[in-house]
C-alpha positions in Angstrom: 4.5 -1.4 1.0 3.2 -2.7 3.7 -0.3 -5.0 3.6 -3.2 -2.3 4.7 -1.3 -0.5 1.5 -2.1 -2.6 -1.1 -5.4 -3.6 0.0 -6.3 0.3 -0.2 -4.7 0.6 -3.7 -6.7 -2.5 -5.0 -9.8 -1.4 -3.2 -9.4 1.5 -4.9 -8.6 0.6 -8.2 -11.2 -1.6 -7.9 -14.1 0.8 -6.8 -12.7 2.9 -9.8 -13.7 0.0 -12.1 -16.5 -1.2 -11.3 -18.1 2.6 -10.9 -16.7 3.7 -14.2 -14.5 6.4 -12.7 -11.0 7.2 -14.0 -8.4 6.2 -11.1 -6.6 9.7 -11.3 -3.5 9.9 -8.9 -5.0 13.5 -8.1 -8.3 11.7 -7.3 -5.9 8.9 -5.3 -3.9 11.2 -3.5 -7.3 12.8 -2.4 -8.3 10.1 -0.5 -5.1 8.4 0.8 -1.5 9.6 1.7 2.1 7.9 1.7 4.3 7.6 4.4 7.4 6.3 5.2 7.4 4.6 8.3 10.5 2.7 10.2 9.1 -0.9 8.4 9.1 0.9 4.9 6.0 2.9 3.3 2.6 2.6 3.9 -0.6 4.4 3.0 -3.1 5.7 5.3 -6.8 7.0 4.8 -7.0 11.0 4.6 -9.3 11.6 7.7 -12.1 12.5 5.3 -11.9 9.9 3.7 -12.9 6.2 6.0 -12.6 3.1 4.2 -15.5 1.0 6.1 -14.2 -2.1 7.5 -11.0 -2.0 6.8 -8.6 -2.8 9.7 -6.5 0.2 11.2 -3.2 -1.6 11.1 -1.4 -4.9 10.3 1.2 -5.2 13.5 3.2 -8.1 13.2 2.9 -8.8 9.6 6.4 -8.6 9.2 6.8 -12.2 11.0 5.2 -13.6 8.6 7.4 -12.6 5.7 11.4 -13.4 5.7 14.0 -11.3 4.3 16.9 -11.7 2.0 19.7 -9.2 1.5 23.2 -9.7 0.3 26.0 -7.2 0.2 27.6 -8.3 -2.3 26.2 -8.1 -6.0 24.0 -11.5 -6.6 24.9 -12.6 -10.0 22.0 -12.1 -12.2 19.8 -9.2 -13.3 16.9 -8.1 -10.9 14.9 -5.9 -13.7 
C-alpha cells in the first residue's frame, strides 16, 4: 500500500484506541475506500469523511524505495 495508506489505517486504528471505539471494518470502510491504482493500492478518504492535515498524496515516494523481483523461485520460504 502506498504511504498516505498506512498513515490512514494507523490514524485510524489509533483514534479507535484511544476513544474506546471498536475498529469495525464496517465502521473502516465507512470512512475510507481501497483502490487499486497503476503504483499498487491505496486508500483514500470517503468525501464525508476529511482527515485534517493529512496530505492529499505522496508523489514520488516510489524513488525513495527500490525494488526486487526475480523470476525465478528464490530459494527460501517467503511466509
Amino acid at each position: 500500500m502506498a504511504p498516505n495508506s498506512w498513515r490512514y489505517l494507523v490514524a485510524f486504528l489509533g483514534e479507535c484506541h484511544y476513544t474506546n471505539i471498536v475498529p469495525t471494518r464496517s465502521l473502516f470502510l465507512s470512512c475510507f475506500r481501497l483502490s487499486k491504482g497503476s503504483g499498487g493500492y491505496y486508500l483514500s478518504a470517503r468525501p464525508s469523511f476529511r482527515v485534517s492535515g493529512a496530505p492529499s498524496s505522496n508523489k514520488g515516494w516510489k524513488g525513495c524505495f527500490f525494488f526486487v523481483c526475480r523470476s525465478e523461485d528464490w530459494g527460501f520460504g517467503l511466509r
